[in-house]
VOTOR-623370 format. One record per residue (C-alpha): residue number from 1; residue in three letters; x, y, z. Coordinates in Angstrom, 1 decimal. Example, Ala and Ser with C-alpha at 12.3 -4.5 7.8 and 13.67 -1.06 7.14 Angstrom:
<atoms>
 num residuo   east  north     up
   1     ALA   12.3   -4.5    7.8
   2     SER   13.7   -1.1    7.1
</atoms>
This chain:
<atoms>
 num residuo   east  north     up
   1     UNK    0.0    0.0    0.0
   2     UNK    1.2    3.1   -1.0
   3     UNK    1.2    6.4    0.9
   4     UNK    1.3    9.7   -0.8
   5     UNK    2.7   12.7   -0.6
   6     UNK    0.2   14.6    0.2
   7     UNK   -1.3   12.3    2.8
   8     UNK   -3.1   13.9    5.9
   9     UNK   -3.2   12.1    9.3
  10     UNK   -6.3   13.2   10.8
  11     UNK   -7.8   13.5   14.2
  12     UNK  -11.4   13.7   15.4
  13     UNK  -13.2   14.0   18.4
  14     UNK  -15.9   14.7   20.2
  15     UNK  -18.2   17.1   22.9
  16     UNK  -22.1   17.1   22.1
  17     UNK  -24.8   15.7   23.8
  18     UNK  -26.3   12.7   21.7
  19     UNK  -25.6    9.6   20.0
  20     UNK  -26.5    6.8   17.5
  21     UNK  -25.9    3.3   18.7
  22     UNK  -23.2    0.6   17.5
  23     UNK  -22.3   -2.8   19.3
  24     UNK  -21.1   -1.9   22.2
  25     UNK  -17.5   -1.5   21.5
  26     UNK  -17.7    1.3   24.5
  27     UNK  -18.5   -1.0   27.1
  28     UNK  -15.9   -3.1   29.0
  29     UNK  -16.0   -6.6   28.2
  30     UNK  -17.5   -7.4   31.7
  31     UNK  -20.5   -4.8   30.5
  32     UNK  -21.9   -2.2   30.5
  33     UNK  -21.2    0.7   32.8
  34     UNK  -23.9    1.1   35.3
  35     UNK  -25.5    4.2   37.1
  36     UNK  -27.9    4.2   39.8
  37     UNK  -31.1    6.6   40.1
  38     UNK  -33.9    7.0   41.5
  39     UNK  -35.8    3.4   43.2
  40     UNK  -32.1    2.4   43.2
  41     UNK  -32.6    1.3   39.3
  42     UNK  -29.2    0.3   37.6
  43     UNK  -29.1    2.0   34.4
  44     UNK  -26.7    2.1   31.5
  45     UNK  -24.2    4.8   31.1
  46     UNK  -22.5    5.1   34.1
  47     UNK  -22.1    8.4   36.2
  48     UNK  -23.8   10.8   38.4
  49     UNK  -27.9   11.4   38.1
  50     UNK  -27.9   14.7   36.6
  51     UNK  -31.7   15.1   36.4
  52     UNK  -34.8   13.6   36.8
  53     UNK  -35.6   11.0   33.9
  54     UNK  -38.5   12.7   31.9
  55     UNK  -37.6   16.4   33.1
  56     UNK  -37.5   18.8   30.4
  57     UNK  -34.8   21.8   30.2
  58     UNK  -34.3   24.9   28.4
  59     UNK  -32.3   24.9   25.5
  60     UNK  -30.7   27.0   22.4
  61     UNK  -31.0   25.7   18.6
  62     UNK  -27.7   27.4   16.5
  63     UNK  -29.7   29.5   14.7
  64     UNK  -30.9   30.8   18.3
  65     UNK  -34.0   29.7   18.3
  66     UNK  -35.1   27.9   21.9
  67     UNK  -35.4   24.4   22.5
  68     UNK  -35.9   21.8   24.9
  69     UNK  -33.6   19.0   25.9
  70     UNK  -35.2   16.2   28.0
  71     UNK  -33.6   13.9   30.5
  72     UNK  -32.4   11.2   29.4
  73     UNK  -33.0    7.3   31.6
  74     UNK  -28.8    7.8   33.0
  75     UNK  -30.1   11.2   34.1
  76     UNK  -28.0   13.2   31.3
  77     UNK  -29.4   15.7   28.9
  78     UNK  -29.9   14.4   25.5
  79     UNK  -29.9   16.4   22.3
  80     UNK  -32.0   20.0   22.0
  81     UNK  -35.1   19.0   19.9
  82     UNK  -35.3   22.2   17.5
  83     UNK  -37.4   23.5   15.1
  84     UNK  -36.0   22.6   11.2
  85     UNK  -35.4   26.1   10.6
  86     UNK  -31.7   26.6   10.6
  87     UNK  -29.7   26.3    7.1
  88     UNK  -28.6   22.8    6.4
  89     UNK  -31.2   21.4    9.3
  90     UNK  -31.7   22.6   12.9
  91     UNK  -28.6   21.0   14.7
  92     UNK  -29.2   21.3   18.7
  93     UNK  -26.5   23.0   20.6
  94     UNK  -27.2   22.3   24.7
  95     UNK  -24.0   24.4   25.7
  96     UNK  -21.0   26.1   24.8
  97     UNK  -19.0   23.7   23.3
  98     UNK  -15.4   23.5   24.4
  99     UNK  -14.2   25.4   21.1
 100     UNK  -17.2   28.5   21.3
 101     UNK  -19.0   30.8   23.5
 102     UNK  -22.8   29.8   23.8
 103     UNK  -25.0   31.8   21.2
 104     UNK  -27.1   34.6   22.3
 105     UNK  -31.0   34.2   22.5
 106     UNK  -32.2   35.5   19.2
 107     UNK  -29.0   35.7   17.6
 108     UNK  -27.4   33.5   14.5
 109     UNK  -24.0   32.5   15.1
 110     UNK  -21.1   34.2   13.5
 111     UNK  -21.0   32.4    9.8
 112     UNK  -17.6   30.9    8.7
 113     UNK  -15.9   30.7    5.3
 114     UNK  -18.8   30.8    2.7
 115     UNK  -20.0   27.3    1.1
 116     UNK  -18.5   26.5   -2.2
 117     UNK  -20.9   27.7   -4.9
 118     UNK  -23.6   24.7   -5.7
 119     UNK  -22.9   21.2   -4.2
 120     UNK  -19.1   20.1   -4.9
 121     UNK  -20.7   16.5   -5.3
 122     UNK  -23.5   16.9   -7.6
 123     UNK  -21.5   17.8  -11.2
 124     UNK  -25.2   16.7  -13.1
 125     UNK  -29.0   16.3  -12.0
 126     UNK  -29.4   13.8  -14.7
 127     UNK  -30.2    9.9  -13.6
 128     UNK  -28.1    7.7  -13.7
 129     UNK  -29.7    4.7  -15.6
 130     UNK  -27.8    1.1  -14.8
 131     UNK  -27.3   -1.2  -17.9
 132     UNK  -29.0   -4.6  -17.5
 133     UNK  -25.3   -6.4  -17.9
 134     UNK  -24.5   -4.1  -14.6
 135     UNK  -27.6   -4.9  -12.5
 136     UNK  -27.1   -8.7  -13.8
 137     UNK  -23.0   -8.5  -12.2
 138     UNK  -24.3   -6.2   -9.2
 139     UNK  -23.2   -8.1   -5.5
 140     UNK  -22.2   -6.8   -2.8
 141     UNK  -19.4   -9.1   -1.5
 142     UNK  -16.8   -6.2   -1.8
 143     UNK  -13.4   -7.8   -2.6
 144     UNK   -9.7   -6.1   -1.9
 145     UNK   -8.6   -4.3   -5.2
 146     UNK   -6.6   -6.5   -8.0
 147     UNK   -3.3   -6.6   -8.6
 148     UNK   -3.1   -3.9  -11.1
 149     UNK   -5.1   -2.0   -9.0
 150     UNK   -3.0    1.4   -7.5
 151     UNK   -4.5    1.7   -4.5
 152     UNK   -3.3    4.4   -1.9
 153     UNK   -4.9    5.0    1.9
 154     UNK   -5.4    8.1    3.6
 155     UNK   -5.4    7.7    7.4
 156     UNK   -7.3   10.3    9.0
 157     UNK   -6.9   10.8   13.0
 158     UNK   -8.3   13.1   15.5
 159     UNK   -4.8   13.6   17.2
 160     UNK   -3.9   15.9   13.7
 161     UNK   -6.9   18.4   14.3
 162     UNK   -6.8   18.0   18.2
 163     UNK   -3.4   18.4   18.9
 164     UNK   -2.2   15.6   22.1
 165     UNK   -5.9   13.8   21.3
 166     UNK   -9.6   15.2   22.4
 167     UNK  -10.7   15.2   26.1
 168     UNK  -14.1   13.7   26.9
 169     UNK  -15.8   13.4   29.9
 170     UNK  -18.3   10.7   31.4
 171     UNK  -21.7   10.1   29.1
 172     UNK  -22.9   10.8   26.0
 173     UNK  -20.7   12.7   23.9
 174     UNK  -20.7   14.1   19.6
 175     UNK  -18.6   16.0   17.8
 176     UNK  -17.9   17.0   14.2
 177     UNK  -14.7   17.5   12.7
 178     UNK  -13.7   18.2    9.3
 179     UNK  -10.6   18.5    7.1
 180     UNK   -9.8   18.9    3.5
 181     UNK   -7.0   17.2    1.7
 182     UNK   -6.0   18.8   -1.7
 183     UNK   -6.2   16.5   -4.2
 184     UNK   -6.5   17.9   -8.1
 185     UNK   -8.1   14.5   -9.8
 186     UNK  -11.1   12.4   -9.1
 187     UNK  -10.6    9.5   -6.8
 188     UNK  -13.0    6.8   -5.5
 189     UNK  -13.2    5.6   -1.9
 190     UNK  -12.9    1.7   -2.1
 191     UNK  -12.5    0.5    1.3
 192     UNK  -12.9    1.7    4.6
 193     UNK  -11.3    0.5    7.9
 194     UNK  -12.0    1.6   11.9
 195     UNK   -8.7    3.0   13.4
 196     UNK  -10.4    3.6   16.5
 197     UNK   -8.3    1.5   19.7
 198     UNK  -10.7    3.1   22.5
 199     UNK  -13.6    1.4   23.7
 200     UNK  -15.0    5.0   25.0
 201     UNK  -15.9    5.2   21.2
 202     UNK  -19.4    4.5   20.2
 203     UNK  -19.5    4.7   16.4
 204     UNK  -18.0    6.7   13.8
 205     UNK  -19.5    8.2   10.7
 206     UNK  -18.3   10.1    7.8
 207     UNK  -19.5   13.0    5.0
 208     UNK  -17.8   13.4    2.1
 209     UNK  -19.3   17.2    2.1
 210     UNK  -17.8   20.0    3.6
 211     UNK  -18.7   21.2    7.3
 212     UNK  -22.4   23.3    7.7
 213     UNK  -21.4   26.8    7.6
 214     UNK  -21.6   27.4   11.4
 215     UNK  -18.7   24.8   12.3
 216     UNK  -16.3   26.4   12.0
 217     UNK  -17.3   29.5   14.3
 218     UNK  -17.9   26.3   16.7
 219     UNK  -14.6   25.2   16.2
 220     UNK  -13.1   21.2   15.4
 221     UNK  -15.6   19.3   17.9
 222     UNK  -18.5   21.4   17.8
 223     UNK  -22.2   20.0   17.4
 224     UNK  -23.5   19.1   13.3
 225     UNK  -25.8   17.4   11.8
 226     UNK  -24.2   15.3    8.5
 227     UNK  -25.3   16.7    5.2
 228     UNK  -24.9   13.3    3.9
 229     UNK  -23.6    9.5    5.8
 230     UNK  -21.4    7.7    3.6
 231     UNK  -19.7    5.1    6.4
 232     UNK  -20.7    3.9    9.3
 233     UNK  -19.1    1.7   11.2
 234     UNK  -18.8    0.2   15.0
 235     UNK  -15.7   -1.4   16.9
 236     UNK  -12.4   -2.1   14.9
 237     UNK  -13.1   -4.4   12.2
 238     UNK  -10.8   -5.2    9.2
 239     UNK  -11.4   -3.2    5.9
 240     UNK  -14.6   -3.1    4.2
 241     UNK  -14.8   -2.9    0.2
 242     UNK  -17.0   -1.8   -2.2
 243     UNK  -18.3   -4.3   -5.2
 244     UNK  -16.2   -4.0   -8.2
 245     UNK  -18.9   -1.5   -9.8
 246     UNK  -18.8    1.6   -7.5
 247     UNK  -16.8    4.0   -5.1
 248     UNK  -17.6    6.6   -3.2
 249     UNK  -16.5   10.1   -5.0
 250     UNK  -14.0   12.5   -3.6
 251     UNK  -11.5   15.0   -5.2
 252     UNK  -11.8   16.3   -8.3
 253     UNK  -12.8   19.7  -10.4
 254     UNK  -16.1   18.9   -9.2
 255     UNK  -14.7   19.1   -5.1
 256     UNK  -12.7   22.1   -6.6
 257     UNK   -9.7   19.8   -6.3
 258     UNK  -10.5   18.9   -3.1
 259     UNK  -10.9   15.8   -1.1
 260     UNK  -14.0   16.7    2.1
 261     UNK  -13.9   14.5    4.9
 262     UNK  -16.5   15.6    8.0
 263     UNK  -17.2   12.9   10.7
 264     UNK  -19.2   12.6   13.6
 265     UNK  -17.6   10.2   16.8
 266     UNK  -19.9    9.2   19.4
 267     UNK  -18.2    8.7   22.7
 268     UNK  -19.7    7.1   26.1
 269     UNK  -17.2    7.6   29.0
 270     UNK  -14.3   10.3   29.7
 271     UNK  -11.1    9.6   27.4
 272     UNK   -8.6   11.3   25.5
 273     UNK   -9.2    9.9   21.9
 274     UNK   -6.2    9.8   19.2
 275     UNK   -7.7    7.8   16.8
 276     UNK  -10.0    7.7   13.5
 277     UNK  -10.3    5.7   10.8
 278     UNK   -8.6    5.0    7.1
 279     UNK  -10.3    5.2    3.7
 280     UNK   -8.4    3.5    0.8
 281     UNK   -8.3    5.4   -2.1
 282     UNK   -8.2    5.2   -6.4
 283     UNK   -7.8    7.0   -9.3
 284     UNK   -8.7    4.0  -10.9
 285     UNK  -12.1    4.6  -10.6
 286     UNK  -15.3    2.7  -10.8
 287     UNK  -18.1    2.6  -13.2
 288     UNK  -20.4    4.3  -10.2
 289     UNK  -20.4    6.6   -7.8
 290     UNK  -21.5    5.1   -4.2
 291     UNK  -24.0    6.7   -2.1
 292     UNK  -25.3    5.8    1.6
 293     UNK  -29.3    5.7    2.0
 294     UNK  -30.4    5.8    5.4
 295     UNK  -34.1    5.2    6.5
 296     UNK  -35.8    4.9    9.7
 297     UNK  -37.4    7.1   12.9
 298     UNK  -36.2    8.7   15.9
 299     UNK  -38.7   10.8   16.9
 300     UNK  -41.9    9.5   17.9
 301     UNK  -40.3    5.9   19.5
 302     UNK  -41.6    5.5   22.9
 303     UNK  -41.1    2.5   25.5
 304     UNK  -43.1    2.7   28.7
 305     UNK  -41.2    1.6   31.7
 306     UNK  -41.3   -2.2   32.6
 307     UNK  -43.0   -2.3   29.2
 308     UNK  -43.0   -4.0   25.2
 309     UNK  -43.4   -1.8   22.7
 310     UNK  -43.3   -2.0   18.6
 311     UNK  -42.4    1.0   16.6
 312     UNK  -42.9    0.8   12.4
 313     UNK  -40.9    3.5   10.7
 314     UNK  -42.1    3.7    7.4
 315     UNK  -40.7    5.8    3.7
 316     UNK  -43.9    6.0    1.6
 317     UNK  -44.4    5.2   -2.0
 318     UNK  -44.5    8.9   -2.1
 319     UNK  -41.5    9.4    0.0
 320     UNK  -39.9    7.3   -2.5
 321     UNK  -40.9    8.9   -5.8
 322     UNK  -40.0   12.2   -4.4
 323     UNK  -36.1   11.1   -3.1
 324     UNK  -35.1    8.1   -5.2
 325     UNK  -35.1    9.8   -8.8
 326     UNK  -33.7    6.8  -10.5
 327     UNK  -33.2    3.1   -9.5
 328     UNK  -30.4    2.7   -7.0
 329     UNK  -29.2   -0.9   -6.4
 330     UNK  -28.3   -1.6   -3.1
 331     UNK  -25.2   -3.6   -2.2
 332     UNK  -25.0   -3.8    1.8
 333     UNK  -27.0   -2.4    4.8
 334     UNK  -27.2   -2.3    8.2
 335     UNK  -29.7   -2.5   10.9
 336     UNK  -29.5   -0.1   13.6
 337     UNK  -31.1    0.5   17.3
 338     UNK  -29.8    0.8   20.9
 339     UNK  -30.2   -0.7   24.2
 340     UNK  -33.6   -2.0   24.0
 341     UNK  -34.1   -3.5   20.7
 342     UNK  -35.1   -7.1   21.1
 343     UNK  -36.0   -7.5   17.1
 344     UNK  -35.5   -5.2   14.4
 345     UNK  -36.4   -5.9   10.6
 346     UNK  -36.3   -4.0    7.0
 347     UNK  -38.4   -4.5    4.5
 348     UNK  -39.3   -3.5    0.8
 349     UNK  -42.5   -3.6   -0.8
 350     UNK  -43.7   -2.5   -4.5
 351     UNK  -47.7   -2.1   -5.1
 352     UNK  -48.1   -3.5   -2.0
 353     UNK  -45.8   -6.8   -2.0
 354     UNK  -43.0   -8.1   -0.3
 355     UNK  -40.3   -8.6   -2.6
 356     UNK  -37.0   -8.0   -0.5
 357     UNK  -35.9   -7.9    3.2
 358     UNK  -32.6   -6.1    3.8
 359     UNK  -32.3   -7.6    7.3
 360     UNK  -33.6   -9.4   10.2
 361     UNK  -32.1   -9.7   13.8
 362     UNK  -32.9  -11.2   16.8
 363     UNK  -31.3  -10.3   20.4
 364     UNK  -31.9  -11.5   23.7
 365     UNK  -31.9   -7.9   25.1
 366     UNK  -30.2   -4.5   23.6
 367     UNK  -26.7   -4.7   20.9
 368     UNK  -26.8   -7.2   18.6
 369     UNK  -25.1   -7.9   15.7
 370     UNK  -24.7   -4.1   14.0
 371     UNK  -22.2   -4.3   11.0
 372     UNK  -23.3   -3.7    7.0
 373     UNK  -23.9   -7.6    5.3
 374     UNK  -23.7   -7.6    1.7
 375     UNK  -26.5   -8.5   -0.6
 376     UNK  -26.2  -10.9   -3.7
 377     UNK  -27.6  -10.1   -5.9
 378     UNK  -27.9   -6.4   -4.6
 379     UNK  -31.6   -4.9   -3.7
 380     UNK  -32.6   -2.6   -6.4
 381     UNK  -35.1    0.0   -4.9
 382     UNK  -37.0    1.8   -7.4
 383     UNK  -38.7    5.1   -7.3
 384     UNK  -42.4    4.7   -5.8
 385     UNK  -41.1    1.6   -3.3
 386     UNK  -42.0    1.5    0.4
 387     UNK  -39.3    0.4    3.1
 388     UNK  -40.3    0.3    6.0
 389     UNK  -38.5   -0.7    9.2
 390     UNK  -39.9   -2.7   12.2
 391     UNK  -38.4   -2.3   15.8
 392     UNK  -39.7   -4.4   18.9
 393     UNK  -38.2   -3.2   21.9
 394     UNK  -38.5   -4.2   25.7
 395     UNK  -37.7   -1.6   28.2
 396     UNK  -36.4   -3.0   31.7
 397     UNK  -36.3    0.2   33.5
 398     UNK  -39.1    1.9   35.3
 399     UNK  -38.7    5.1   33.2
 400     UNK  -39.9    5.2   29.4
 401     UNK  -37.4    5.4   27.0
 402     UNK  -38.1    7.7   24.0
 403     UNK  -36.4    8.1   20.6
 404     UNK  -33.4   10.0   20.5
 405     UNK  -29.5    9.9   19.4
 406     UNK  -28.3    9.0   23.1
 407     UNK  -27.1    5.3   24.1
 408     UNK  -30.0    5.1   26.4
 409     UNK  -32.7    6.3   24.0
 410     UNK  -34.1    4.7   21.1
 411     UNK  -33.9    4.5   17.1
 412     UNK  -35.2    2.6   14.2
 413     UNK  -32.6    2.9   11.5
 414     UNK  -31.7    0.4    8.3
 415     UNK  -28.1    1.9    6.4
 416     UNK  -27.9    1.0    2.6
 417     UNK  -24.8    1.6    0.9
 418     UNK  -26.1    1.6   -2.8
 419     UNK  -25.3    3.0   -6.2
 420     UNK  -25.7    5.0   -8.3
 421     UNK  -25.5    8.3   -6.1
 422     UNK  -28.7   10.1   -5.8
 423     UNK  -27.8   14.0   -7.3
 424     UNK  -29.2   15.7   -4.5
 425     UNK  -27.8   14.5   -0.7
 426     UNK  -30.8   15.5    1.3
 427     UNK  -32.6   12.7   -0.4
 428     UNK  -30.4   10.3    1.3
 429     UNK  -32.7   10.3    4.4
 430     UNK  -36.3    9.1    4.8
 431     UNK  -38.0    9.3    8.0
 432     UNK  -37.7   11.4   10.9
 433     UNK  -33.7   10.1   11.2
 434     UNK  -33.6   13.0    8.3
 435     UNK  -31.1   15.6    9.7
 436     UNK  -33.5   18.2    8.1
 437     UNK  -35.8   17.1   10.7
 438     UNK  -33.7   18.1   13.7
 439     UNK  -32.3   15.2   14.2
 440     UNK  -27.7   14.7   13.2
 441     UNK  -28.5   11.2   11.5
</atoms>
């Protein structure tokens, strides 16, 4: 493997209150951390009650409007739920964050370095129509590149943007951080790969877009919501690769010659985090560009306490029509809930018929088996499809747990890493998981 010249370390970390779940690869292997609250209850998460579970608290949106944050079943604060009224979606901000003074009622934060003119990604709003010989080849068993394949990796680490690593403290923590890498020609992502060694880290997941235009008043670490997912992954894990037909686009005149790289790291627990993750890299590139569809719900999940509850999250025929402007051919995914999730499944249906399930998992109680499986032949999803995502969950606790990106809360999520890549990147999202919605995905 060769490393170029013009290779950037990275570093990430993170400081925001709330979190998607992954498998667990932030608990010690003799479990979970454990807190105690009120009734003496042992509850994930470990650390101090901060609050009452249900208690609701004053908050600040970025764009200054107010919020509220509500307390969370470990007694933390989870995520401001906003209106979706700032630009690029409503992205909570609880607090200060370590890199920026707290925004003033009424006010808009200070706004960065202006946003390349149109989207760096989208060079054409024309679909993309797949060949029958293509959709015939199409699985999704990604294999390492051939031979003749050049192949270079970037490895991107939060110790290069955080100087000495990123301090967390105990509970949920997210942060954003972003870097771009000049690089003149196209290139396509072909493999990804976890560089993470610290079990304080939840999941990671990365943008190929540059950061929302109040990051970088907030500073490497701040609070964002992802314009667009393209990885996501849990726990170290050897490298993932993409089918032979598609990559995921970076570089280029149509990035202005540069490579975007904005991530999100979830943390549960106080560390000082160094690591990050690698993305193997081609100028060979692939017939496709790769894209990452994400569908599901976070708001509206609720699990009484000491009770079973089944939440359907559901992207409409309409939905569908109105997001997935041409067929997209989907070569893995990946279920995705927290703590209480005893079954979660995927499924698509066209005029009203099953024809495809992209997953189905069974747990005795909370993480089970989170990681993208590939699918041969690949799924194709056309416009006018319904997917809809079933979670069954069974909450423990005597406190209801209610959707939301913390550990402790809830989601109802299926990742599809697919291809051809949809023009326009909020159509990446369906369900109330869309970051336009309020919600980072």
């Amino acid at each position: 493997m060769v490393k170029p010249s013009w290779l950037v370390v990275l570093a990430i970390t993170a400081a925001a209150a709330a979190g998607c779940g992954g498998d667990g690869t932030g608990v010690a292997d003799d479990g979970p951390a454990v807190a105690t609250m009120a009734g003496g209850a042992a509850l994930p998460g470990g650390g101090p009650a901060a609050c009452a579970a249900g208690a609701e608290t004053p908050c600040q949106c970025v764009n200054g409007a107010p919020g509220v944050s509500r307390c969370q079943v470990d007694g933390t604060l989870g995520a401001c739920q906003c209106d979706a009224t700032a630009p690029g979606g409503d992205v909570a901000m609880p607090g200060p964050t370590p890199d920026a003074p707290a925004v003033p009622a009424g006010e808009a934060p200070p706004a960065g370095p202006a946003a390349p003119p149109g989207d760096p990604l989208v060079p054409s709003n024309e679909p993309v129509i797949v060949p029958p010989e293509d959709v015939a080849t199409c699985g999704g068993s990604g294999l390492p590149p051939s031979a003749d394949e050049a192949v270079e990796v970037l490895e991107i680490r939060v110790s290069d943007v955080v100087p000495g690593g990123f301090q967390t403290q105990e509970g949920t923590l997210y942060a954003c951080f972003w870097i771009e890498i000049d690089m003149p020609e196209k290139h396509h992502i072909i493999g990804w790969e976890g560089a993470v060694g610290d079990r304080a880290v939840h999941h990671q997941q990365v943008s190929l877009r540059p950061p929302p235009f109040y990051l970088p008043a907030q500073g490497q670490g701040g609070l964002c919501g992802l314009p667009s997912v393209e990885y996501t992954w849990t726990g170290e894990r050897p490298p993932e690769w993409t089918p032979a037909l598609a990559g995921y686009p970076i570089g280029g005149p149509e990035n202005g010659g540069k490579a975007h790289f904005l991530w999100q790291t979830h943390f549960e627990g106080a560390t000082t985090y160094t690591g990050g993750f690698n993305a193997y890299i081609t100028k060979d590139l692939r017939k496709y560009d790769a894209g990452n569809f994400e569908q599901g719900d976070v708001a509206g999940i609720l699990v009484p306490a000491n009770q079973q509850a089944t939440h359907v999250a559901t992207c409409t025929p309409e939905m569908t029509m109105a997001k997935i402007t041409h067929p997209i051919y989907v070569f893995s995914s990946m279920l995705h809930a927290h703590l209480t999730v005893q079954h979660i499944f995927a499924q698509q249906f066209r005029d009203g018929e099953l024809i495809n399930t992209f997953g189905d998992e069974t747990a005795a109680f909370g993480f089970f088996d989170q990681r993208f499986k590939p699918h041969d032949p690949c799924i194709e999803i056309l416009p006018g499809d319904e997917i809809v995502t079933t979670c069954e969950y069974n909450n423990p606790f005597p406190f209801d747990v209610t959707g939301g990106e913390a550990t402790n809360q809830e989601m109802c999520t299926v990742f599809m890493q697919y291809f051809p890549r949809l023009p326009d990147p909020s159509s990446n999202f369906c369900g109330t998981i869309d970051s336009t919605g309020g919600f980072a995905p």
